[in-house]
Backbone as CSV, one residue per row, in Angstrom:
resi,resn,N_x,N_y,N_z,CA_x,CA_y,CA_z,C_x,C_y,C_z
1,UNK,-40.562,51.162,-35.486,-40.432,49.741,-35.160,-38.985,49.427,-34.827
2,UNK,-38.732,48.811,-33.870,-37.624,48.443,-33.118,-37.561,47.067,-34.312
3,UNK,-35.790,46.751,-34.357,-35.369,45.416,-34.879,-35.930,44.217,-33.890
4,UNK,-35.910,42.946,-34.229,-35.811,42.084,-33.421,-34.489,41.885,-32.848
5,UNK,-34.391,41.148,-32.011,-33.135,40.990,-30.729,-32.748,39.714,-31.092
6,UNK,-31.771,39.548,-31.632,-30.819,38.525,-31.699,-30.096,37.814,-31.056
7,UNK,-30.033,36.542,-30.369,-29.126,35.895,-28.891,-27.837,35.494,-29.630
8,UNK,-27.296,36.468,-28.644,-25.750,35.959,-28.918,-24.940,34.808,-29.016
9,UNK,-24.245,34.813,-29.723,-23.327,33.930,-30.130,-22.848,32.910,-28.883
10,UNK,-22.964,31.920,-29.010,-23.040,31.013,-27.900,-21.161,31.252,-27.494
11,UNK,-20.762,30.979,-26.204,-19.215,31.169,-26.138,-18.778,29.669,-27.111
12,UNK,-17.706,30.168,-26.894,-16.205,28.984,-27.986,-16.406,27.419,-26.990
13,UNK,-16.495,27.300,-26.030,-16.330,26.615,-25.443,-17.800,25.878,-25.302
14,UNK,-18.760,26.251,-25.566,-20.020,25.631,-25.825,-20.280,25.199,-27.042
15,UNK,-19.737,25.975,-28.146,-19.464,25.426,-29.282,-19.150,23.891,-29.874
16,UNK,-17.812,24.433,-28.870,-16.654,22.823,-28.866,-17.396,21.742,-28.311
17,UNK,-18.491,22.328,-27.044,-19.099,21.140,-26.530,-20.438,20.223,-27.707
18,UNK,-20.816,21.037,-28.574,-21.765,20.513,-28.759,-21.487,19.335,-30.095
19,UNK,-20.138,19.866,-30.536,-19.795,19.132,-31.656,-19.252,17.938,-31.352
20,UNK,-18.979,17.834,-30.241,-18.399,16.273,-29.114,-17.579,16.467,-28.245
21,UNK,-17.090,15.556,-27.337,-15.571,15.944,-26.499,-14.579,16.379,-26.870
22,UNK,-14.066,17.415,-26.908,-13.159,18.143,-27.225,-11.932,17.510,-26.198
23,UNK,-10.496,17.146,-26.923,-9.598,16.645,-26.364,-8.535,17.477,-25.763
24,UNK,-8.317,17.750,-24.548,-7.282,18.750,-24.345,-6.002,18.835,-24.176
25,UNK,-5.038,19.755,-24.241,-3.839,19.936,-24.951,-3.014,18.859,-24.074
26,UNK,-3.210,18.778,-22.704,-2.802,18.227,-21.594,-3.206,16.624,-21.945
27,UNK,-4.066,16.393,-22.557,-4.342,14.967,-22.651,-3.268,14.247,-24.330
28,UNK,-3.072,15.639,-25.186,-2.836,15.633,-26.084,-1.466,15.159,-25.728
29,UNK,-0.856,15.793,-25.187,0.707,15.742,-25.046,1.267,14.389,-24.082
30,UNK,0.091,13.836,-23.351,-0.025,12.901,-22.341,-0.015,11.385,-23.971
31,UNK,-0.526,11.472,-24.656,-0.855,10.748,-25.866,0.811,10.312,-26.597
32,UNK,1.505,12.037,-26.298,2.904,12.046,-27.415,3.485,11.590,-26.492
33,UNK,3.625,11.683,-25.305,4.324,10.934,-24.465,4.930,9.578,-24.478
34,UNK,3.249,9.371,-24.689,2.954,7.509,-24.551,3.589,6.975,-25.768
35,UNK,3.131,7.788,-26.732,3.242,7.478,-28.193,5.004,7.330,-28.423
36,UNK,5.974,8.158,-27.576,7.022,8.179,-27.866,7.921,7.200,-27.293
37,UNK,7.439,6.888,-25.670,8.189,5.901,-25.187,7.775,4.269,-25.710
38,UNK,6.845,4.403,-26.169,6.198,2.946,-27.024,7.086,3.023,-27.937
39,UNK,7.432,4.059,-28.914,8.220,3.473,-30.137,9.883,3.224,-29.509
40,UNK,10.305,3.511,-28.152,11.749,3.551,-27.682,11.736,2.218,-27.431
41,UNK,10.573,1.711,-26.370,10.359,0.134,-25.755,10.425,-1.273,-27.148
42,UNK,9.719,-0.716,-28.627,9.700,-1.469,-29.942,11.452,-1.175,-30.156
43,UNK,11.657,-0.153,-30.381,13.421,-0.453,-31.102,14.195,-0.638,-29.807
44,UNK,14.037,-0.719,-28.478,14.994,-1.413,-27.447,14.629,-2.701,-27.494
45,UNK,13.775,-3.234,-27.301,13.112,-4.592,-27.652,13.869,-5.588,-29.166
46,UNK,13.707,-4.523,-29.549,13.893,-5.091,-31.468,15.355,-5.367,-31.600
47,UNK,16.331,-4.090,-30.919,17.697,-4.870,-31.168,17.984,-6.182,-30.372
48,UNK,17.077,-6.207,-29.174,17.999,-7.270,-28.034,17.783,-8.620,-29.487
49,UNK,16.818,-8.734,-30.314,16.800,-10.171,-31.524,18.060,-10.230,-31.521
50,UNK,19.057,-9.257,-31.796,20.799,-9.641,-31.790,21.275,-10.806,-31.149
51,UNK,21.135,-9.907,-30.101,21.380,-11.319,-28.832,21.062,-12.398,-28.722
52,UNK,19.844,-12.671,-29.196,18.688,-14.204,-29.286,19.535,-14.745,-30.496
53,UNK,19.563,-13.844,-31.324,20.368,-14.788,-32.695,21.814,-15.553,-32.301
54,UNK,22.609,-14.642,-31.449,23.645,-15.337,-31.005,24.073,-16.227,-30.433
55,UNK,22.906,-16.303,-29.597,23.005,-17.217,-28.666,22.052,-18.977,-29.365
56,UNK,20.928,-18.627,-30.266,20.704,-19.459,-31.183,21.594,-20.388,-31.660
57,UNK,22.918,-19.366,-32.613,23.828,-20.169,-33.310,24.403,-20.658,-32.135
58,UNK,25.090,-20.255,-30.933,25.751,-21.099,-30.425,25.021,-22.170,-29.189
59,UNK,24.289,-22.243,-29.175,23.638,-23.337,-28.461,22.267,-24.601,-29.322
60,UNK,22.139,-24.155,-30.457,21.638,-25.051,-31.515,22.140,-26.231,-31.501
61,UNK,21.997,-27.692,-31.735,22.082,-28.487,-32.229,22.224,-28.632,-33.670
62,UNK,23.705,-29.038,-34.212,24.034,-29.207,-35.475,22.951,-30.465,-36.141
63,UNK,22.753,-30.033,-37.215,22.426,-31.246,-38.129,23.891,-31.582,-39.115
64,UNK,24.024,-32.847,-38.698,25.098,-33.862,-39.413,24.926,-34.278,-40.491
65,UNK,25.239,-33.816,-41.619,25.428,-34.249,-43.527,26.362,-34.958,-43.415
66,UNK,26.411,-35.403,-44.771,27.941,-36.048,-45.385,27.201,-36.413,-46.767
67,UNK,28.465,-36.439,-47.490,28.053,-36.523,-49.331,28.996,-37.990,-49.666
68,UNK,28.072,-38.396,-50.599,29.015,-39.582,-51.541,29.891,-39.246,-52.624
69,UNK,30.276,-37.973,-52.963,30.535,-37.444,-54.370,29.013,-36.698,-54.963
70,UNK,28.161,-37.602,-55.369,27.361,-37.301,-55.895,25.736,-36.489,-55.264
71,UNK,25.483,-37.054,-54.135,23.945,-36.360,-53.875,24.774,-36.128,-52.026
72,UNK,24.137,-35.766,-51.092,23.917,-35.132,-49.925,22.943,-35.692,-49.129
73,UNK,23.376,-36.278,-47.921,22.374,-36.968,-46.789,22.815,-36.762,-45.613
74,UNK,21.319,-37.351,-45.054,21.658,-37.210,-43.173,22.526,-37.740,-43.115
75,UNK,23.698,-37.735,-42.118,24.519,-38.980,-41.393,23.591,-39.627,-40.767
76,UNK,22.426,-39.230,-39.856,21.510,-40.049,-38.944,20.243,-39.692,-39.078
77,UNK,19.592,-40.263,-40.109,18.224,-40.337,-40.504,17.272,-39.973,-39.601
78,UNK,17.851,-40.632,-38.492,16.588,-40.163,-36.983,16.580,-39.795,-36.042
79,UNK,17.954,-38.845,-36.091,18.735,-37.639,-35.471,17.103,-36.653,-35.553
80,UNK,17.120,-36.308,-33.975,16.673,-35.370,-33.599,17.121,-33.663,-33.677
81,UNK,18.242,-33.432,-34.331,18.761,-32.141,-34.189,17.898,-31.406,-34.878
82,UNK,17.457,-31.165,-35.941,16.290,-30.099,-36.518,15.244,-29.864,-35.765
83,UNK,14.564,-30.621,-34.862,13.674,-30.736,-34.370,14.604,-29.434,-33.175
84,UNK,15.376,-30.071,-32.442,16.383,-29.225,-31.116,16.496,-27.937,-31.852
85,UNK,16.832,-27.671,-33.027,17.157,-25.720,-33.586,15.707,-25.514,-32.955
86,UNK,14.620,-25.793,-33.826,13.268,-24.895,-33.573,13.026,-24.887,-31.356
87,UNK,13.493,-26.378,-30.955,13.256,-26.112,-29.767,13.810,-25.084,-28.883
88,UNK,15.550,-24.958,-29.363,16.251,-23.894,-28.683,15.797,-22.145,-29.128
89,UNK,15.247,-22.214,-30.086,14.426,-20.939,-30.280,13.847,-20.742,-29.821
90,UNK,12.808,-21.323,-29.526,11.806,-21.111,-28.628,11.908,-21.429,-27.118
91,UNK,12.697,-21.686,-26.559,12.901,-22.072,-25.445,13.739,-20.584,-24.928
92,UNK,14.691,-20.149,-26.200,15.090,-18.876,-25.907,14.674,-17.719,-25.912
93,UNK,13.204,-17.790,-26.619,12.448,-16.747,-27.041,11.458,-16.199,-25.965
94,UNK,11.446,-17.521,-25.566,10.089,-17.293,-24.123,10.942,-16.784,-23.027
95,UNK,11.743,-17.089,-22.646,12.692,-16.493,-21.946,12.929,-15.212,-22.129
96,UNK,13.506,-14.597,-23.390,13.654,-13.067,-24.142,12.542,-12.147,-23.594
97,UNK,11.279,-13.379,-24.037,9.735,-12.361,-23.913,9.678,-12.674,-22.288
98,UNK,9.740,-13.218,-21.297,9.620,-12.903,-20.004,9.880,-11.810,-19.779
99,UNK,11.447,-11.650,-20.117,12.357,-10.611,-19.253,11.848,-9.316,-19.711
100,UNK,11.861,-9.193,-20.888,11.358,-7.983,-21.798,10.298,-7.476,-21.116
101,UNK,9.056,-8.433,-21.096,7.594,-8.220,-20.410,7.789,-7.519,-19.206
102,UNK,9.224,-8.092,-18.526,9.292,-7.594,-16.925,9.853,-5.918,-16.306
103,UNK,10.173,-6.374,-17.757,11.759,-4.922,-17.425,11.280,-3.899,-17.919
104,UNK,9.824,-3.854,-19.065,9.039,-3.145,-19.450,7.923,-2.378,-18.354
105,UNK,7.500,-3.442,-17.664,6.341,-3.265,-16.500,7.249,-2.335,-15.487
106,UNK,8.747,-3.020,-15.164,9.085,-2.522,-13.977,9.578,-0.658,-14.061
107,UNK,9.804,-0.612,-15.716,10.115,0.808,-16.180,8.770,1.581,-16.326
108,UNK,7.933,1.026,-16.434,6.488,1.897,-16.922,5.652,0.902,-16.201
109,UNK,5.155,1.495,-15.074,4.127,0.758,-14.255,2.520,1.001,-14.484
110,UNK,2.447,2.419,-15.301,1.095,2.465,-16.208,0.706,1.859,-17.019
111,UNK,1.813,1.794,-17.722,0.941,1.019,-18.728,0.597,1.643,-20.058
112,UNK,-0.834,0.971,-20.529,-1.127,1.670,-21.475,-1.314,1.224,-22.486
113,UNK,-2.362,1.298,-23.467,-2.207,0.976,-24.864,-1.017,0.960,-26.087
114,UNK,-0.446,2.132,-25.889,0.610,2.398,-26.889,1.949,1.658,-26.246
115,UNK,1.808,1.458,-25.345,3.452,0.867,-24.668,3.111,-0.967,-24.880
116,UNK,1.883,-1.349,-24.708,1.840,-2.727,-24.983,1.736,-3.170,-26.647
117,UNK,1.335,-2.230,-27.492,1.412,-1.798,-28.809,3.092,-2.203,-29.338
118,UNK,3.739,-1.204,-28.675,4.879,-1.476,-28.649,5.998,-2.553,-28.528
119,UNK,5.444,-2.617,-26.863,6.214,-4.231,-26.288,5.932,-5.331,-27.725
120,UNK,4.896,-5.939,-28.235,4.233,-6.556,-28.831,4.933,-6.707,-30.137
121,UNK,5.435,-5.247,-31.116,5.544,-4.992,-32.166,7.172,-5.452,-32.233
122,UNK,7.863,-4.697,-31.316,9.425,-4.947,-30.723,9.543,-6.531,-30.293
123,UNK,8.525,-6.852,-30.069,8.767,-8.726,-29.943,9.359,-8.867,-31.019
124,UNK,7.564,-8.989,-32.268,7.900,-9.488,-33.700,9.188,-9.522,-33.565
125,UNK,9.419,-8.216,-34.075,10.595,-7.701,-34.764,11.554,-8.151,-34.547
126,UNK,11.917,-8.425,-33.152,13.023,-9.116,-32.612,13.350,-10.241,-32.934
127,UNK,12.288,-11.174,-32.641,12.228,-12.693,-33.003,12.400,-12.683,-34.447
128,UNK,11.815,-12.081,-35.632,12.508,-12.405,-36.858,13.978,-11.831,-37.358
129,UNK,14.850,-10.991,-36.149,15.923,-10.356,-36.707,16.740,-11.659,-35.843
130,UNK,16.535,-12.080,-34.812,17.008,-13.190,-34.242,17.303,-14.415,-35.287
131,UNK,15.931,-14.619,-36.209,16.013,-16.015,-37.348,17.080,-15.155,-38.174
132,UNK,17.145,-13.915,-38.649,17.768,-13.710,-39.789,19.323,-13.546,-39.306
133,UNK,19.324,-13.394,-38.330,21.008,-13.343,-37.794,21.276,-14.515,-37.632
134,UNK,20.471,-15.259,-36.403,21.161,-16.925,-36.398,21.337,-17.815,-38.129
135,UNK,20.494,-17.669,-38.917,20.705,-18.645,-40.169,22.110,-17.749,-40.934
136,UNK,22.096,-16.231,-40.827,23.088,-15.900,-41.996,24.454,-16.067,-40.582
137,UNK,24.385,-16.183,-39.694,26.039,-16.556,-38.841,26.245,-17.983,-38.627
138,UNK,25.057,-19.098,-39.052,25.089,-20.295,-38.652,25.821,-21.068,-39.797
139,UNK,25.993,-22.201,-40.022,26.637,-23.247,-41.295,25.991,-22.253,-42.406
140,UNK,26.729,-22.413,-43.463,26.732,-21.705,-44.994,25.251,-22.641,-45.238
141,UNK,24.490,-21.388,-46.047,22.966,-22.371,-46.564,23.289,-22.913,-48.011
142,UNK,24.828,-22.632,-48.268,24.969,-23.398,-49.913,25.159,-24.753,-49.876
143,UNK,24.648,-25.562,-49.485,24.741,-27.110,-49.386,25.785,-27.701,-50.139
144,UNK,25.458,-27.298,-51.133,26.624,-28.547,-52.444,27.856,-27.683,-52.286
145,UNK,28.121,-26.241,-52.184,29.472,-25.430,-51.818,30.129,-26.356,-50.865
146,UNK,29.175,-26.435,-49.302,29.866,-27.243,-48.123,29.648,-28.594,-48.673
147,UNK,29.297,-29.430,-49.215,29.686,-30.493,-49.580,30.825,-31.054,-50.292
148,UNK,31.284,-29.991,-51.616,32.667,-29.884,-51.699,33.881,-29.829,-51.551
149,UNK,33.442,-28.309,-50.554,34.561,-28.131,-49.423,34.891,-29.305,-48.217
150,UNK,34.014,-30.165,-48.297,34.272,-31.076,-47.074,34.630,-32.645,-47.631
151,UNK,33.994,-32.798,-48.750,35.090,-33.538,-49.515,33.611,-34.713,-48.966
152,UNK,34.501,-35.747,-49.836,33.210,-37.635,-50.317,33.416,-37.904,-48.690
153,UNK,32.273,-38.371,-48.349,32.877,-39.224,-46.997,32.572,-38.222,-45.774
154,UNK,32.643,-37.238,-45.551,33.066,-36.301,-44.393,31.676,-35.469,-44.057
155,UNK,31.828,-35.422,-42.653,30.965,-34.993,-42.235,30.912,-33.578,-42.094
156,UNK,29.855,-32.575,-42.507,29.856,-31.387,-42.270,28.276,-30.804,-41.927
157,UNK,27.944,-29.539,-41.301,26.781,-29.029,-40.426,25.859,-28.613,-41.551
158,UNK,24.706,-29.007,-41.374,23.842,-28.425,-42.423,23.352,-26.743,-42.032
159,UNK,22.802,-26.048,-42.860,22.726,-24.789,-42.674,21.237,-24.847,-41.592
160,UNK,21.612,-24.003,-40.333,20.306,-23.411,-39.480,19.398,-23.046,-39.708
161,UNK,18.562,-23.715,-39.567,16.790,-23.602,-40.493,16.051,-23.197,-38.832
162,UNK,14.852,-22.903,-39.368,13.626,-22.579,-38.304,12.452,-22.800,-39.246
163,UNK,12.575,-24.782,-39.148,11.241,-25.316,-39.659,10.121,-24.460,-38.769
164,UNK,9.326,-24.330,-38.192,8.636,-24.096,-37.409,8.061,-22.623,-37.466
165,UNK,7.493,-21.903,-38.484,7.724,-20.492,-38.227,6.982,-20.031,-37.307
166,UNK,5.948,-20.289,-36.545,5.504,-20.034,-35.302,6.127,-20.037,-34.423
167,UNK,7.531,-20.721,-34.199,7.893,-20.505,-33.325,8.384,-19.085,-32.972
168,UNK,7.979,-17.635,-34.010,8.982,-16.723,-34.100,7.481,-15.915,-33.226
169,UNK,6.536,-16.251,-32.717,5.460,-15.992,-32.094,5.777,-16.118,-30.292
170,UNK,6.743,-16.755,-30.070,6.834,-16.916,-28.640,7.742,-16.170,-27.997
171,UNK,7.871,-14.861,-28.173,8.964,-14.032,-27.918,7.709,-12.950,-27.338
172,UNK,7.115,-12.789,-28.037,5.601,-11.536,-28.182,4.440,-12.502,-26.878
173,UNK,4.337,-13.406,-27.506,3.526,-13.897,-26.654,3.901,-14.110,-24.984
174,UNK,4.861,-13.919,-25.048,5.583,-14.603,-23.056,5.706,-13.168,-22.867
175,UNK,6.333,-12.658,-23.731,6.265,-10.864,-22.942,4.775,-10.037,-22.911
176,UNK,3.974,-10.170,-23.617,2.383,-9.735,-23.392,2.492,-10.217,-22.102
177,UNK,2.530,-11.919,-21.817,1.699,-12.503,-21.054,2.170,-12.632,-19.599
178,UNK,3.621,-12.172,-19.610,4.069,-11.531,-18.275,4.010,-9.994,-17.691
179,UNK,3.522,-9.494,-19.095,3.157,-7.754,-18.819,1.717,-7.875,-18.309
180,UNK,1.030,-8.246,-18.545,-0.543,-8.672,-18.568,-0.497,-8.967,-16.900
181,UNK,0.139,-10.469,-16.759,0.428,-11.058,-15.219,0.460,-9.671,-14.786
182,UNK,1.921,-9.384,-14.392,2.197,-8.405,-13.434,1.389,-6.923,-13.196
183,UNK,0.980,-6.478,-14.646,0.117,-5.417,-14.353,-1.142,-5.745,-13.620
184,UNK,-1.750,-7.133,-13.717,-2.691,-7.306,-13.171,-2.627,-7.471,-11.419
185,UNK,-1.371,-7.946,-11.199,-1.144,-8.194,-9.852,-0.299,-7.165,-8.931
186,UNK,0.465,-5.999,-9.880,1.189,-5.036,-9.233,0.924,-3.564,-9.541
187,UNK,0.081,-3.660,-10.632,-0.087,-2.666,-11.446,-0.861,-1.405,-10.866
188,UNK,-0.743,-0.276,-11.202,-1.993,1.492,-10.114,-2.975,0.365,-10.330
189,UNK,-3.746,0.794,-8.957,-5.151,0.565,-9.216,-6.060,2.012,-9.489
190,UNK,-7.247,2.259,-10.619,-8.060,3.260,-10.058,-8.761,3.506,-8.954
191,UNK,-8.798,5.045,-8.721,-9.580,5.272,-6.863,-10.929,4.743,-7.526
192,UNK,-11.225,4.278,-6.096,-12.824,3.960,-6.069,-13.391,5.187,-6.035
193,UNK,-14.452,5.210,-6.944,-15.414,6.408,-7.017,-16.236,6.628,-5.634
194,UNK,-16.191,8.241,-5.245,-17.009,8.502,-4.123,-18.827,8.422,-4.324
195,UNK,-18.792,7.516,-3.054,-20.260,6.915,-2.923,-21.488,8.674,-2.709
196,UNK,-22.146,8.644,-3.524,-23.473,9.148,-4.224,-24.604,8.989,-3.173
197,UNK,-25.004,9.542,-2.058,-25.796,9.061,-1.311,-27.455,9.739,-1.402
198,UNK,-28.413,9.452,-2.037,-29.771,10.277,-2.573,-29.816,11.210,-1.377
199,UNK,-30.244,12.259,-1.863,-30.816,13.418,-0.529,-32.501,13.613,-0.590
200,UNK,-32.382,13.383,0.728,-33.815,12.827,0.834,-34.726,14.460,0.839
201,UNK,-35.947,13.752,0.022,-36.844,15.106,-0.424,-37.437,16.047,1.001
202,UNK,-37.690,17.405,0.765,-38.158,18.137,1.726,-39.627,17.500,2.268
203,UNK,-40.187,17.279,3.464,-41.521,17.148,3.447,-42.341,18.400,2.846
204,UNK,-43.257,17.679,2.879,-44.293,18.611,2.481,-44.796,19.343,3.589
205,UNK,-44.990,21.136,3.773,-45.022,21.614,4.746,-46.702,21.803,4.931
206,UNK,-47.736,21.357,4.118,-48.663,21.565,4.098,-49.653,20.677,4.761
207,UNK,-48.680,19.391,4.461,-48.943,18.274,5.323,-49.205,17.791,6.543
């Protein structure tokens, strides 16, 4: 009696197929790519907040104190300047996130998940290193210190606030939404897939 016959071992590559799409090395490295210039676009993004902060403190609208000796008040009760900090933030932020959005698209015209990942994350980041630079370079936040130092009577700047914390949202949002724009209007297009035309059946020769 002869053994039975055993079918060979299916190849490696049928293997790989059956367990799902197998990802290849070329797509792999296409991934680290992406993956790497996304985290360059978040920390180039993230320092320019420097800049936003600077320009914060110096184009803000002061809020005007003055002390009696004893307690600390507006000079002008219905002084608009607090209201003007949160506006010049955001007025500077959307601006920040334009350019960012633009200068991003115009460097990487693909695109991509991980690079808008990025753009996005490098907003945040920016816009809150922007609040934390403009308030710690703006008027001292020790109130009664500068009230001292400025003596009964005298007018001095209250410390740079950002009532508004949404406003630290419009830096991310104008740069998405000019990356978004332009990719949509300048961006590769995919080739159109080649048209599939049925091939028409043999007659029947019996017919």
């Amino acid at each position: 009696m002869t053994a039975p016959l055993t079918p060979h071992d299916p190849p490696a590559d049928e293997q790989s197929a059956g367990d799902g799409p197998a990802v290849l090395p070329a797509d792999r490295e296409e991934l680290r790519t992406e993956a790497r210039q996304a985290a360059v676009v978040a920390a180039a993004v993230a320092v320019a907040g420097v800049l936003l902060g600077l320009l914060w403190v110096w184009l803000a609208p002061r809020v005007p104190l003055i002390s009696d000796g004893k307690a600390v008040y507006l000079k002008n009760s219905e002084g608009e300047q607090a209201i003007g900090a949160d506006g010049t933030f955001v007025l500077l932020a959307l601006g920040f996130g334009a350019l960012s959005g633009a200068v991003v698209f115009l460097l990487r015209r693909r695109g991509g998940l991980p690079l808008v990942a990025g753009l996005a994350a490098g907003s945040l980041v920016a816009s809150v290193i922007a609040w934390r630079v403009g308030t710690a370079l703006g008027p001292t936040t020790d109130v009664v210190a500068a009230a001292r130092a400025a003596g009964r009577g005298v007018v001095f700047d209250a410390p740079l606030k950002l009532a508004a914390k949404g406003a630290l949202l419009a830096w991310p949002l104008a740069a998405l939404a000019v990356h978004l724009l332009l990719t949509a209007l300048f961006g590769p297009r995919d080739p159109d897939p080649d048209p599939h035309w049925p091939v028409p059946a043999d007659p029947d020769p019996s017919a």
